[in-house]
MDAnalysis code that builds the backbone (N, CA, C; Angstrom):
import MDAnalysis as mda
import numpy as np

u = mda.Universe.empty(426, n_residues=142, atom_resindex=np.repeat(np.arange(142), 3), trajectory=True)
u.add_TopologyAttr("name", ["N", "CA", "C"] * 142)
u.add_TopologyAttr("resid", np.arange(1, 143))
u.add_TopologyAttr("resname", ["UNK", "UNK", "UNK", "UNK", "UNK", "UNK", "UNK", "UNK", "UNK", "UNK", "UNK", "UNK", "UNK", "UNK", "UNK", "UNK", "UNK", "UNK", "UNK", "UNK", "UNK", "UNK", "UNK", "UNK", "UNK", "UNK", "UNK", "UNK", "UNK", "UNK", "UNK", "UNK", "UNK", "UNK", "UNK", "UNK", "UNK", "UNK", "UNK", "UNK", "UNK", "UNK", "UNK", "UNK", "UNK", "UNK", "UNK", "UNK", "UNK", "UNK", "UNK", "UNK", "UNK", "UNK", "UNK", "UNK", "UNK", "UNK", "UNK", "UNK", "UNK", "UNK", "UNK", "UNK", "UNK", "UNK", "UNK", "UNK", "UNK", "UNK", "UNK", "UNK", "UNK", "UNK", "UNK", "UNK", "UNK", "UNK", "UNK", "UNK", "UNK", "UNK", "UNK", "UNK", "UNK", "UNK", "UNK", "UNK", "UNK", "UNK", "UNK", "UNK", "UNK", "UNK", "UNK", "UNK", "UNK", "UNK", "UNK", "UNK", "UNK", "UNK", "UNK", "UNK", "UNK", "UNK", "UNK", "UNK", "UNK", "UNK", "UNK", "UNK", "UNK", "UNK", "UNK", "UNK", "UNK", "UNK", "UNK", "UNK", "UNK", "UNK", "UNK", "UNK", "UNK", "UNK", "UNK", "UNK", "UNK", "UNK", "UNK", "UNK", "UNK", "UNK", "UNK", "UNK", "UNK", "UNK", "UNK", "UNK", "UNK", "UNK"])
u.atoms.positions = np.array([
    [68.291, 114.062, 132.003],
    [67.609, 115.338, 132.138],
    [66.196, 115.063, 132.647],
    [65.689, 116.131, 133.796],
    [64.354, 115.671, 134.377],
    [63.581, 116.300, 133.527],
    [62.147, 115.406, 133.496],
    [61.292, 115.742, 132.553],
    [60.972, 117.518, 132.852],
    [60.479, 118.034, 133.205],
    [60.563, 119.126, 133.421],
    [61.549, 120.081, 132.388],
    [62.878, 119.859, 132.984],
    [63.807, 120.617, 132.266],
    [63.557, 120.451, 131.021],
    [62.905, 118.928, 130.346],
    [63.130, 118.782, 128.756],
    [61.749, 119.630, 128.413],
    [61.058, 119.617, 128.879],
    [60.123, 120.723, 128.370],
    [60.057, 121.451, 128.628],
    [60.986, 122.515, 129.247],
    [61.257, 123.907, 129.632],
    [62.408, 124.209, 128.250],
    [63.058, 123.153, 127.896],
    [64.294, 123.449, 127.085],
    [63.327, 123.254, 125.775],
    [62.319, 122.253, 125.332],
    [61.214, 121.855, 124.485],
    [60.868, 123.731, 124.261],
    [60.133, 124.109, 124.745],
    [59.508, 125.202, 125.055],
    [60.027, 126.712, 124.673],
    [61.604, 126.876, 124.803],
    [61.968, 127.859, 124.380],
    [63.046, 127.543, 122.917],
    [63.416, 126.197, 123.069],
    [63.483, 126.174, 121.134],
    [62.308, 126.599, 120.607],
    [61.108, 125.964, 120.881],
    [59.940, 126.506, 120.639],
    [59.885, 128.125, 119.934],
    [60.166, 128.246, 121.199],
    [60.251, 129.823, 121.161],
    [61.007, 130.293, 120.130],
    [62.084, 129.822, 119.948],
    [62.848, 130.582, 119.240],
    [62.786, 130.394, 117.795],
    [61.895, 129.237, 117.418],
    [61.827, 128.742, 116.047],
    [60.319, 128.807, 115.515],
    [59.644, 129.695, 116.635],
    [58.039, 129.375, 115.468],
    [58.270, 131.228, 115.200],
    [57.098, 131.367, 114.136],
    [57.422, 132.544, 113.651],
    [55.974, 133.513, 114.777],
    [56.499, 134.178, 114.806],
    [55.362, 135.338, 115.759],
    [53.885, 135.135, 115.501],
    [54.095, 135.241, 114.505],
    [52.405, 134.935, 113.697],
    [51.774, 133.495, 114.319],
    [52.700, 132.923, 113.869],
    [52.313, 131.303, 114.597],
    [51.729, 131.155, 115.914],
    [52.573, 132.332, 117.097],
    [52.633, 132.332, 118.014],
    [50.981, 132.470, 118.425],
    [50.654, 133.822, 117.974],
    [49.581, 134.484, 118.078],
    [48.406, 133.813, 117.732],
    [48.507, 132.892, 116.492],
    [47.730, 132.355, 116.618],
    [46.990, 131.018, 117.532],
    [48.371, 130.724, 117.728],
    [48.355, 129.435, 119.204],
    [47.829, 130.086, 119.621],
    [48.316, 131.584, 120.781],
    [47.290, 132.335, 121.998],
    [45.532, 131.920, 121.422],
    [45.415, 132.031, 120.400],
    [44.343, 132.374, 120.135],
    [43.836, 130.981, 120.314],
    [44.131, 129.750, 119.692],
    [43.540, 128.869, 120.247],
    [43.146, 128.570, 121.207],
    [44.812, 128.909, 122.456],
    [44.739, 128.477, 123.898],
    [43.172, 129.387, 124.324],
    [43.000, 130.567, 123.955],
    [41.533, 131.114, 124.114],
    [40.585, 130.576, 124.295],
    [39.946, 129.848, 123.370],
    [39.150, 129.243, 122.147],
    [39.125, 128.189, 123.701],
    [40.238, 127.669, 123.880],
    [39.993, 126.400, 124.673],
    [39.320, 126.993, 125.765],
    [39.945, 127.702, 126.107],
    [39.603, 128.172, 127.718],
    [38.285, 128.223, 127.858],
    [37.324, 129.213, 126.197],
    [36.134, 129.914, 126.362],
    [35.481, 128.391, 126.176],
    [35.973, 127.038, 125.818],
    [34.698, 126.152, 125.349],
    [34.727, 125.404, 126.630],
    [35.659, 125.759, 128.032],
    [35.616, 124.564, 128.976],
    [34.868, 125.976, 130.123],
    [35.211, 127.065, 129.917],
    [34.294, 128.047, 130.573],
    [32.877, 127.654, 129.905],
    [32.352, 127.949, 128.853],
    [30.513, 127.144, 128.587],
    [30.474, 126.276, 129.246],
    [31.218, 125.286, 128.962],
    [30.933, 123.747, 129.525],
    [30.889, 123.778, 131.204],
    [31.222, 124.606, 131.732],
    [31.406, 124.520, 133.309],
    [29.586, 125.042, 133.577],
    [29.565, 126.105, 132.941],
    [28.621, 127.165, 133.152],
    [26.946, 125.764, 132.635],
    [27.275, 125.552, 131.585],
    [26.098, 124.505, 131.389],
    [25.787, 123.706, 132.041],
    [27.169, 122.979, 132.980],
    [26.905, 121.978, 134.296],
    [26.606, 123.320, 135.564],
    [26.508, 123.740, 135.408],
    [26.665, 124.932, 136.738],
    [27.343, 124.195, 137.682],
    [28.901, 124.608, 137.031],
    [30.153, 124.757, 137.943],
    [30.522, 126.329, 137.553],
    [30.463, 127.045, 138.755],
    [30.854, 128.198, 138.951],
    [31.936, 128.458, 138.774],
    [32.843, 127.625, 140.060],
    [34.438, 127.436, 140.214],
    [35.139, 126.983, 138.515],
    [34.611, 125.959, 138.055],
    [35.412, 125.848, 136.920],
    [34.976, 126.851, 136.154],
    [33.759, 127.393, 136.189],
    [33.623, 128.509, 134.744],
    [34.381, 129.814, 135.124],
    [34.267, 130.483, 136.487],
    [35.438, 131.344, 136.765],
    [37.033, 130.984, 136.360],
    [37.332, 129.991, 137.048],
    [38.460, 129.467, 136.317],
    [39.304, 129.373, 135.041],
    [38.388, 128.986, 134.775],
    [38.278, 129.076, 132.596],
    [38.388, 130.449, 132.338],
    [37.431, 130.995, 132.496],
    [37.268, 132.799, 132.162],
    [38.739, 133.378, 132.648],
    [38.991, 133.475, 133.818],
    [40.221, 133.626, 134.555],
    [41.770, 133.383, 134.006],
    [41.812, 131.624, 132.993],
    [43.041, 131.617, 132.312],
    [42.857, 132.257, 131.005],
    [41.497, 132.463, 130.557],
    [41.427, 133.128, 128.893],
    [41.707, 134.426, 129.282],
    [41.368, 135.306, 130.405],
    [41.436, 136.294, 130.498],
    [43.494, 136.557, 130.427],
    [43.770, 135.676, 131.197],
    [45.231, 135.742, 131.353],
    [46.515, 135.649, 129.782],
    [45.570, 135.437, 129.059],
    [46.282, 135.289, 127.656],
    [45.892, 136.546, 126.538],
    [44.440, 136.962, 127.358],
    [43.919, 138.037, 126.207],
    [44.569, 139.552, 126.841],
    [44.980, 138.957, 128.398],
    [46.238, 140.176, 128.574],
    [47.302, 140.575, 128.059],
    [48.031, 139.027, 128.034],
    [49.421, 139.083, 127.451],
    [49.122, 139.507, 125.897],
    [48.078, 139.291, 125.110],
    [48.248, 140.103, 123.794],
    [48.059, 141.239, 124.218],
    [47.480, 141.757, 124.486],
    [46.870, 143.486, 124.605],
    [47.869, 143.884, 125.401],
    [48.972, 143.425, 126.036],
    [50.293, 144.396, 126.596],
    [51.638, 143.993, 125.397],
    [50.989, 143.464, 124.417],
    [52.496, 142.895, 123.504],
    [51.857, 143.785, 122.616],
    [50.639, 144.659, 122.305],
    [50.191, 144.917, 121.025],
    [51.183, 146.724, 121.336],
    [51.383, 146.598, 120.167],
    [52.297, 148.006, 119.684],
    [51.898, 149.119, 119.534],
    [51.122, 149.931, 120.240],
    [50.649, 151.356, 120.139],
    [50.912, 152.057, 118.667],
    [52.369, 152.024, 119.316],
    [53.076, 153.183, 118.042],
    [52.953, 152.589, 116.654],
    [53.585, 151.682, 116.202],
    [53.330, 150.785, 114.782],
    [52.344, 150.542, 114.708],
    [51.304, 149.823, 115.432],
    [49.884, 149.370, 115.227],
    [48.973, 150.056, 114.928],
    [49.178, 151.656, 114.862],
    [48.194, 152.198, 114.603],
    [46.297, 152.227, 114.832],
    [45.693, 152.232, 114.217],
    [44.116, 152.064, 113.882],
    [44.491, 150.590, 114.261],
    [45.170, 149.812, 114.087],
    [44.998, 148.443, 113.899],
    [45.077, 147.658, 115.756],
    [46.005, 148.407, 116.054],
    [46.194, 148.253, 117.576],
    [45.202, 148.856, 117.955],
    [44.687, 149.857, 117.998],
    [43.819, 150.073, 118.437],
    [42.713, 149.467, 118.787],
    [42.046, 148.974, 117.604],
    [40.970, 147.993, 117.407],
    [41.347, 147.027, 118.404],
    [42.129, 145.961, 118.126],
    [42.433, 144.944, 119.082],
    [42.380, 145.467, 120.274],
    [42.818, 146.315, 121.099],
    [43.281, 146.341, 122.138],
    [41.422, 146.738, 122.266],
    [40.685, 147.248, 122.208],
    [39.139, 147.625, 122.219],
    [38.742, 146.014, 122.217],
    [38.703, 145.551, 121.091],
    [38.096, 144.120, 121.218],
    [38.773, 143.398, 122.182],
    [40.415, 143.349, 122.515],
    [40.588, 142.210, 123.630],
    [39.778, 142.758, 125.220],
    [40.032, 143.984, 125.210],
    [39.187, 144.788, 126.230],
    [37.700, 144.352, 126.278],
    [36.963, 144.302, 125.346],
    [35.519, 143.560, 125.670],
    [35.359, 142.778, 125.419],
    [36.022, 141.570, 125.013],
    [35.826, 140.252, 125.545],
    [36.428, 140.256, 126.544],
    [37.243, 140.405, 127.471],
    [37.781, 139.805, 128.173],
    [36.667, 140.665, 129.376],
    [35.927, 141.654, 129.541],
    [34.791, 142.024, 130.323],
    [33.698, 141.207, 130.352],
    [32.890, 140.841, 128.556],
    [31.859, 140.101, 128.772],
    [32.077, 138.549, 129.283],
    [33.825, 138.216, 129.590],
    [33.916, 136.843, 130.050],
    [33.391, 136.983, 131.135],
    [34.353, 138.074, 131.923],
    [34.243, 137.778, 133.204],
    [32.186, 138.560, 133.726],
    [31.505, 139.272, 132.834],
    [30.134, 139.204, 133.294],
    [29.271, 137.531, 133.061],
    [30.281, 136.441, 132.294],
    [29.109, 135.843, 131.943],
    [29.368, 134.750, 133.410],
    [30.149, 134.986, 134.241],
    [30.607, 134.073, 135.409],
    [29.178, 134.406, 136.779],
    [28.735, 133.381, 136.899],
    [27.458, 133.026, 137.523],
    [26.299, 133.582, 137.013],
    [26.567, 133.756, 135.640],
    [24.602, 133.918, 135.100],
    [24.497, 132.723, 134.542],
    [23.439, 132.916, 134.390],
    [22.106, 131.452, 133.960],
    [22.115, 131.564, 132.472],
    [22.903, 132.885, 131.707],
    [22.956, 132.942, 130.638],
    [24.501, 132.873, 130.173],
    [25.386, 132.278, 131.149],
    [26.749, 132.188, 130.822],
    [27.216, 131.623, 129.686],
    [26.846, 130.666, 130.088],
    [27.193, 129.366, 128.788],
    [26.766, 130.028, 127.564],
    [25.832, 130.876, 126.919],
    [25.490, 131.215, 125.485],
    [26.438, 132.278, 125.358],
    [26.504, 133.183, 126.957],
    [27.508, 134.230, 126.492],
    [29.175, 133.880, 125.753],
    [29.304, 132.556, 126.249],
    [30.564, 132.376, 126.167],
    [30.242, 131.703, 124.877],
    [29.533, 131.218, 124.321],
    [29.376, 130.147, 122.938],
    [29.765, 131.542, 122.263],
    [28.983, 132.851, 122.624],
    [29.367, 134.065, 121.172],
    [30.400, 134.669, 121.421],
    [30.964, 134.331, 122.349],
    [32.460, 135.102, 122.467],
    [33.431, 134.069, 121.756],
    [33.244, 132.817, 121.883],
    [33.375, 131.722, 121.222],
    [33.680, 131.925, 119.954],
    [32.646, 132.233, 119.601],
    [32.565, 132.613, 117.889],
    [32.976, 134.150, 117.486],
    [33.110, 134.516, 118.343],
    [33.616, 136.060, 117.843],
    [35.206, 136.186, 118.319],
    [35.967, 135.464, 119.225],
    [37.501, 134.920, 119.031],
    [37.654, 134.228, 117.908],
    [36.834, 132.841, 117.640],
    [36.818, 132.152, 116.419],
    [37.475, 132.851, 114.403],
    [36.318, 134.316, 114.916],
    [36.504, 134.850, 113.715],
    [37.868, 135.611, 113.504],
    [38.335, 136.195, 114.986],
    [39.637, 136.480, 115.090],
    [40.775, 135.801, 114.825],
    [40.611, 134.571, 115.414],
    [41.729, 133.876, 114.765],
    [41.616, 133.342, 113.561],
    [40.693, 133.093, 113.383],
    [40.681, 132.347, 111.723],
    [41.448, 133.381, 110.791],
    [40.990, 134.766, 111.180],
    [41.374, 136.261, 110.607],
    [43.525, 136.115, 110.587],
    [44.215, 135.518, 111.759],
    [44.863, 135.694, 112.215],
    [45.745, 134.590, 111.386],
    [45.211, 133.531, 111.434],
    [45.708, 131.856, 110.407],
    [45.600, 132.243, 109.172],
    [44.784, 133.156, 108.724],
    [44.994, 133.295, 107.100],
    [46.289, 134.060, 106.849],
    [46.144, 134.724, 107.662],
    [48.100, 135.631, 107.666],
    [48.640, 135.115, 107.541],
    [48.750, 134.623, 108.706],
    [49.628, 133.534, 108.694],
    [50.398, 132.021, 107.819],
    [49.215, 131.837, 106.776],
    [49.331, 131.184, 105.943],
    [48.824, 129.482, 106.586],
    [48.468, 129.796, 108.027],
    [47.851, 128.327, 108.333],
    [46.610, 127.855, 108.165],
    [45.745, 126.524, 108.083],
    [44.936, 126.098, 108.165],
    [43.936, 126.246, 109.399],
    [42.691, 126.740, 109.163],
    [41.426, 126.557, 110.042],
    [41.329, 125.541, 110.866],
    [41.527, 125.583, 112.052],
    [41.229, 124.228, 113.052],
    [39.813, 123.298, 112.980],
    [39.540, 122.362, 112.921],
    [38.492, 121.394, 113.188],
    [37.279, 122.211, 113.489],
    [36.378, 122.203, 113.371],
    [35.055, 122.894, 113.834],
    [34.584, 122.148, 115.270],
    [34.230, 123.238, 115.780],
    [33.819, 122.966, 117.075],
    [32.772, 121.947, 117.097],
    [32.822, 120.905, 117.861],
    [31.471, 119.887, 118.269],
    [31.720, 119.437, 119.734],
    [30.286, 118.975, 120.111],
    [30.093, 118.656, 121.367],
    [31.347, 117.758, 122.092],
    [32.061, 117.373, 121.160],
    [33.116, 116.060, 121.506],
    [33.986, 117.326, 121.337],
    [35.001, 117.678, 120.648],
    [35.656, 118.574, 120.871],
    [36.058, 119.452, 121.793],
    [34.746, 120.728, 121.848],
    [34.364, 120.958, 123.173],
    [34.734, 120.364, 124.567],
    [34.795, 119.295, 124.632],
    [34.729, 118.995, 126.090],
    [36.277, 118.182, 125.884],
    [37.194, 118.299, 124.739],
    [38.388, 118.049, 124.887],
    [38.562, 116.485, 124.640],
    [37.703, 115.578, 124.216],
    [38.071, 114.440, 123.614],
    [38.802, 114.395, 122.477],
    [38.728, 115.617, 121.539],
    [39.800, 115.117, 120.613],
    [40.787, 116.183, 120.843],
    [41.108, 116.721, 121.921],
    [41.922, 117.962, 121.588],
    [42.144, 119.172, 120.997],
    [40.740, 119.510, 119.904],
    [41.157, 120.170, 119.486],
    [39.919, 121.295, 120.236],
    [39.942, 122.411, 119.579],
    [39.893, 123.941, 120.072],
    [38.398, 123.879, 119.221],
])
């Protein structure tokens, strides 16, 4: 089997065996990543990579806000779909300012509080705290 296929087949066991909650909270990491390599572009003033970055976080804070449930979600959907709606605006304003990089450190921390919000549901553990090594993806984590 070509590598490919095994992680396409990897990928939707995946799928079929983590619980929703789990799911959501991954998105939320994959976020988290996006928004700390968007700062990091913006602090080197790389444009291209900080658009970039902004661009794939934006692409995940879609896919929640079209999975979120109007009808059941109530007040609760609501909210989210408002908050994924302005972060995913102040990403894309913080792409070529001189104040990017801080914008994105508090969007940073204000996804942060979302998911942490999201892992306690869930019943999972708080990821590693952000540091300069982190950040820039030496240890992998978010």
């Amino acid at each position: 089997m070509s590598q490919s296929r095994y992680a396409i087949n990897a990928y939707q066991a995946a799928q079929l065996t983590t619980p929703p909650l789990k799911v959501v909270v991954m998105l939320y990491d994959g976020i988290l990543v996006r928004i700390s390599k968007a700062a990091d572009a913006a602090r080197h003033g790389d444009s291209q990579k900080h658009f970039e970055s902004v661009m794939s976080a934006a692409r995940i804070i879609d896919g929640l806000n079209r999975h979120l449930d109007m009808e059941k979600g109530g007040q609760v959907a609501v909210g989210l779909r408002e908050t994924y709606e302005a972060v995913a605006r102040a990403l894309f304003r913080s792409v070529g300012k001189e104040t990017g990089a801080e914008a994105c450190d508090r969007l940073y921390a204000a996804v942060r509080e979302l998911r942490d919000a999201w892992a306690e549901i869930a019943g999972m553990a708080p990821p590693a705290p952000r540091t300069e090594a982190n950040s820039l993806g030496i240890s992998g984590a978010a």
